[in-house]
C-alpha positions in Angstrom: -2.2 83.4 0.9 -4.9 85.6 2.3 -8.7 84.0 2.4 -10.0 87.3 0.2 -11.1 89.0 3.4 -8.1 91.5 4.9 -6.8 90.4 8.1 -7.5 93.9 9.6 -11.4 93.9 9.0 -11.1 90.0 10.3 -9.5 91.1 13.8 -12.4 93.5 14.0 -14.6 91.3 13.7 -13.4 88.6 16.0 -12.7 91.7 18.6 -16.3 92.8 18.3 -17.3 89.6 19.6 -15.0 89.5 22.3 -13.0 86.6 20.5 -9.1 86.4 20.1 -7.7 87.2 16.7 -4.4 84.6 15.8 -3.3 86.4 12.5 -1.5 83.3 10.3 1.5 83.8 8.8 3.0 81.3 6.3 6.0 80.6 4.7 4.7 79.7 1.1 2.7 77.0 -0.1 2.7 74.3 -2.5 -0.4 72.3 -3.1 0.9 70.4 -6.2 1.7 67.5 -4.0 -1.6 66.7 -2.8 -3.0 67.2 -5.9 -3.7 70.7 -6.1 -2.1 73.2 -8.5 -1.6 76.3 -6.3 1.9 77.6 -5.9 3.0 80.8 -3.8 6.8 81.0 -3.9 8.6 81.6 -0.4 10.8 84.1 -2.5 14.3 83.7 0.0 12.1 84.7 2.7 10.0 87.5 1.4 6.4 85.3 1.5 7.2 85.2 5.6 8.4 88.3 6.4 5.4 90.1 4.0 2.6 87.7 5.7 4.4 89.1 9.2 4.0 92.1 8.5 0.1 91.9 7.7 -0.2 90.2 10.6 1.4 92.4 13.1 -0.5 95.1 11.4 -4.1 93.4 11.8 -4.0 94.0 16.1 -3.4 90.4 16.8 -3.9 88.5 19.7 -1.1 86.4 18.5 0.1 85.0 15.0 -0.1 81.6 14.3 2.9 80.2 12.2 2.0 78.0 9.2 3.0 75.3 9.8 6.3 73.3 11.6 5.9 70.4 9.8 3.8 70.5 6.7 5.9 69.0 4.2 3.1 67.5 2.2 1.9 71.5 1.6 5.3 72.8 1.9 4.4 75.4 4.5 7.0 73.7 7.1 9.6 76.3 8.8 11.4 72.7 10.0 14.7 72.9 8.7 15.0 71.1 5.4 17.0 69.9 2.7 15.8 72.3 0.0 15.1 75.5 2.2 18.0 75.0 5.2 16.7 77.1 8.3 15.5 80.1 6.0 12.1 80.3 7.6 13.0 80.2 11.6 16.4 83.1 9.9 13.4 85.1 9.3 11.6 84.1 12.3 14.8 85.3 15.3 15.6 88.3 12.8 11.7 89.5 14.1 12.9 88.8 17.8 13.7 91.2 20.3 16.5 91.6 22.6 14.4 91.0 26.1 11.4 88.8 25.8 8.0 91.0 26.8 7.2 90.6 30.6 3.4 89.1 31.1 1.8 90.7 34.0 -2.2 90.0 35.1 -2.4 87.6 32.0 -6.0 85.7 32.0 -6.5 83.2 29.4 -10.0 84.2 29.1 -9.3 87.9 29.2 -7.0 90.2 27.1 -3.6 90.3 28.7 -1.4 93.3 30.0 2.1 93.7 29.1 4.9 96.7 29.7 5.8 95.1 25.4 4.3 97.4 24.1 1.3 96.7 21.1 4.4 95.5 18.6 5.6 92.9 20.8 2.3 91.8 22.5 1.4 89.3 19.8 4.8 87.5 19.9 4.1 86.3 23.8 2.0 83.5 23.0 3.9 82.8 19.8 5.6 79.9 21.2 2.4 78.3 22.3 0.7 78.6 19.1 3.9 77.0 17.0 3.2 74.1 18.7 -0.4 74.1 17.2 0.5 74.8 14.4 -0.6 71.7 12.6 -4.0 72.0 14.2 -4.2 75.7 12.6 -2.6 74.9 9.2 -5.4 71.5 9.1 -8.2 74.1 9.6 -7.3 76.8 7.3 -7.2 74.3 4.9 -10.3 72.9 5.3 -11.8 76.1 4.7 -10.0 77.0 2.0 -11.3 73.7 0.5 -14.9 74.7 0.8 
């Protein structure tokens, strides 16, 4: 599902211009049901955990999960009929056992944490779910031009 350009070389970019990386990570995707003809199969799970693991490895400032509730795109990680709660399994099998503690956090400045760099980008994980849709409309839109 990657745009062609690798997310590491993209965080640099971003972080040379003092920007903040969100890495997406997506469950799969199916555009055959707004008329596109694009399939990448979640695989049980596999799609997720592999686009996690680029993210985490491009020196996020967070991920962004694609999408909650894209049905039409099938990216959702809503529970569903045909998938069950596959993509949120995946999701608390990448949690750890104490959340990270936040300490000096500015939103306009990068953030310190005792996490650790592997955990950093889940902290604002939760925030960015719920924008999920906003994320998942944009990609798209640039994937489209």
């Amino acid at each position: 599902m990657n745009s062609g350009v690798p997310n590491s070389a993209m965080s640099a970019a971003i972080h040379d211009h003092r920007g903040i990386w969100v890495a997406p990570a997506a469950p799969g995707f199916d555009a055959r049901l707004i008329g596109g003809t694009r399939v990448v199969d979640r695989r049980g799970g596999q799609t997720l955990r592999e686009e996690l693991n680029a993210a985490l490895q491009s020196n996020p400032d967070a991920i962004g999960i694609i999408s909650w509730n894209e049905f039409s795109e099938n990216t959702h990680i809503e529970p569903s009929e045909n998938y069950g709660t596959m993509a949120l399994d995946v999701l608390m099998g990448r949690q750890t056992s104490q959340p990270p503690r936040v300490t000096n956090f500015d939103s306009s400045a990068q953030g310190e944490s005792d996490a650790g760099p592997v955990f950093q980008p889940f902290i604002l994980l939760g925030v960015f779910m719920l924008a999920a849709v906003s994320i998942s409309v944009v990609i798209t839109r640039q994937h489209s031009s």
